[in-house]
TORLO-674486 format. One record per residue (C-alpha): y, x, z; residue in three letters; residue number from 1. Coordinates in pm, whole numbers, plus 50000, padded with zeros to 5 digits. Layout:
BEGIN
py:px:pz:residu:num
Y:X:Z:ALA:NUM $
...
***
This chain:
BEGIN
py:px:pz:residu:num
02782:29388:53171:UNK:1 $
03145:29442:53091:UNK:2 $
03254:29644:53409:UNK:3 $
03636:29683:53288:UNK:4 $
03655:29272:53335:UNK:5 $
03457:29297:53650:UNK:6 $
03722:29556:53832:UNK:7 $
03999:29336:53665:UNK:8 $
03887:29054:53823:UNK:9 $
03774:29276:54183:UNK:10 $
04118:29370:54180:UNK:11 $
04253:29044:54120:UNK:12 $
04075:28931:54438:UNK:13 $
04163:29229:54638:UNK:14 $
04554:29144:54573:UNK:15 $
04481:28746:54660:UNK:16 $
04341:28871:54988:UNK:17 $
04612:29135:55068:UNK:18 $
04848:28873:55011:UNK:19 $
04679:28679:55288:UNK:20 $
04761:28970:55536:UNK:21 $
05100:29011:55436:UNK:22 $
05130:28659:55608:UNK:23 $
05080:28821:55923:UNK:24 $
05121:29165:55864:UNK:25 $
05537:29239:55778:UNK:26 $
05494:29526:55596:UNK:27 $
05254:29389:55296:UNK:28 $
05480:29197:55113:UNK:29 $
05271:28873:55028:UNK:30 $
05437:28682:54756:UNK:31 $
05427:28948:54549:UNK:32 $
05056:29033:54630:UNK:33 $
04983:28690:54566:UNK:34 $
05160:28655:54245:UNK:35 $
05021:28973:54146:UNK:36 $
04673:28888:54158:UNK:37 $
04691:28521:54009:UNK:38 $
04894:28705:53707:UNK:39 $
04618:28975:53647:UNK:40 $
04357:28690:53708:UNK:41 $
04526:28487:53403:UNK:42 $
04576:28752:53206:UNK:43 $
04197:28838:53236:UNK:44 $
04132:28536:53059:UNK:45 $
04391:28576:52825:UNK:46 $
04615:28274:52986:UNK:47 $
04389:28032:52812:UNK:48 $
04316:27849:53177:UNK:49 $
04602:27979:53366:UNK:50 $
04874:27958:53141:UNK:51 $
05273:27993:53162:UNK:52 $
05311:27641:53375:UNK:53 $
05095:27726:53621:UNK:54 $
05202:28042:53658:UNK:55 $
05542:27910:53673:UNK:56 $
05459:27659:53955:UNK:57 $
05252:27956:54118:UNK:58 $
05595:28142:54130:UNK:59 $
05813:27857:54297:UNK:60 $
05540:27803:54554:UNK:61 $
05644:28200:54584:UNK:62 $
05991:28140:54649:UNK:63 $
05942:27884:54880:UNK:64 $
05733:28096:55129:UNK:65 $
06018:28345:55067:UNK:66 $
06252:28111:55215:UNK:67 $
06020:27961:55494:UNK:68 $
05986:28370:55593:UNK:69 $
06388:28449:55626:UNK:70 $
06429:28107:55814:UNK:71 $
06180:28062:56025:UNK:72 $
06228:28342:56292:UNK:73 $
06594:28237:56263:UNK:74 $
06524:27888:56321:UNK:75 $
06397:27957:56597:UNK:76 $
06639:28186:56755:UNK:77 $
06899:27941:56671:UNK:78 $
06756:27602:56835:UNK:79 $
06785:27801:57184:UNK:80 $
07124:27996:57150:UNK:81 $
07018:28324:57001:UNK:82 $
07247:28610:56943:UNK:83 $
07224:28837:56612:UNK:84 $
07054:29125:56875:UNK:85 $
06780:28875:56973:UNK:86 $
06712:28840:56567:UNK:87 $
06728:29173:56522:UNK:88 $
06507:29238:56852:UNK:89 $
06220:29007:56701:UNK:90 $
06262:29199:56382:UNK:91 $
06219:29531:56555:UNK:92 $
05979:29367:56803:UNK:93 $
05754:29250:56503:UNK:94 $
05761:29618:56342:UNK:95 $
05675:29815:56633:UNK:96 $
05349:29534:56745:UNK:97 $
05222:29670:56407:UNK:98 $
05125:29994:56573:UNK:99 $
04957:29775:56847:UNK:100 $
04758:29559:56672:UNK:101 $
04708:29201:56691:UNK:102 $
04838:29184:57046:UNK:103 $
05128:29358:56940:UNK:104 $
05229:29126:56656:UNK:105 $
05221:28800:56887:UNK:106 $
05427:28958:57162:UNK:107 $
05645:29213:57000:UNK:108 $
05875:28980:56844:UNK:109 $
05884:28767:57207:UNK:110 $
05967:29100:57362:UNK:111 $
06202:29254:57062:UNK:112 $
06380:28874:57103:UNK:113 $
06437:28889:57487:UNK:114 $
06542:29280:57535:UNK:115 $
06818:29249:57221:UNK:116 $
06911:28910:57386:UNK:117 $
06953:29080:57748:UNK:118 $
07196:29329:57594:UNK:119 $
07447:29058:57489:UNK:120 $
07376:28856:57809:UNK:121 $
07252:28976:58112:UNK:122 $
07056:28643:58171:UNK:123 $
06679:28649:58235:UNK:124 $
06586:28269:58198:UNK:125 $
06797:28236:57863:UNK:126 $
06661:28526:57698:UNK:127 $
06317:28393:57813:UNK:128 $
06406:28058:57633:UNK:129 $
06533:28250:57347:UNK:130 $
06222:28473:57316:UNK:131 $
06014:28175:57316:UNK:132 $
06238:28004:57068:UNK:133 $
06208:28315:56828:UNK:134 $
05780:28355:56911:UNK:135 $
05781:27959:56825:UNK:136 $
05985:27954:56488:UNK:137 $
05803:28260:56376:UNK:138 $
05453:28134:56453:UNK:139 $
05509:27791:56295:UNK:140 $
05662:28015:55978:UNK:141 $
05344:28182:55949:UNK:142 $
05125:27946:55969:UNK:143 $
05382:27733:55665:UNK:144 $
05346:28060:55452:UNK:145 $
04989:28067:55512:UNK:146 $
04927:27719:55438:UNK:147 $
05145:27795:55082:UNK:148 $
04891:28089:55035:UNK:149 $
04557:27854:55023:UNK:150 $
04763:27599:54824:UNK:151 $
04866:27890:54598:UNK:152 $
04492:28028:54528:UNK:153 $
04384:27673:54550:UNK:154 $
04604:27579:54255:UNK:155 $
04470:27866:54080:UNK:156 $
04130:27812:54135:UNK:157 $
04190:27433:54004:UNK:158 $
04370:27589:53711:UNK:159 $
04121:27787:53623:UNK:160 $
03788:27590:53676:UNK:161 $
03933:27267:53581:UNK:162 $
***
């Protein structure tokens, strides 16, 4: 049994999967992850299923869900009037949640959005809307970056079993 490849490849699939939770978790930075453990997966098998052009297409699926992550929230924010303190709110929101789990990641960012958009305007309903506008483009971001992640490890998998 060759135990080196086995904790190569172990590792490989414990970087895939924290990729996955950087999707919802903002401090695990998922592209990276991601790419990390499809390059140590190739490189296992000396790039001979995975080569260079996968890799390469791997990497711009990467970028993209780079993108979809700094526009999304924003997006959201700004198809209901959000001010730079409601962004900045849902950021903050979004890092403090972590310490409350699950619950805290859906409505920290709706909360974060509404109290930094209640210190530019002193307007309950709007900062409502735009807390729910921010909650909405953030969720539907997530669940793009996710759907990236399957197609990246899904293109991998084909790579390499094909």
């Amino acid at each position: 049994m060759d135990y080196p490849y086995l904790a190569g490849w172990a590792l490989a699939i414990l970087l895939m999967l924290a990729g996955f939770a950087g999707n919802l978790l903002p401090l695990l930075p998922a592209v990276p992850l991601l790419l990390a453990g499809c390059l140590l997966g190739a490189w296992l098998d000396d790039f001979e299923r995975v080569g260079w052009a996968w890799l390469a297409a791997l990497g711009l699926i990467g970028v993209l869900m780079m993108l979809v992550d700094l526009v999304a929230g924003a997006w959201g924010a700004g198809k209901v009037g959000a001010s730079r303190q409601a962004v900045l709110g849902a950021t903050l929101g979004t890092l403090v949640g972590i310490l409350f789990g699950i619950p805290g990641l859906i409505f920290g960012p709706f909360v974060g959005a509404v109290l930094g958009e209640l210190t530019v305007r002193n307007d309950a309903l709007h900062a409502g809307k735009v807390g729910l506008g921010t909650w909405l483009g953030i969720l539907l971001g997530t669940v793009f970056k996710l759907s990236l992640s399957l197609l990246m490890v899904g293109l991998f998998a084909l790579a390499y079993w094909w």
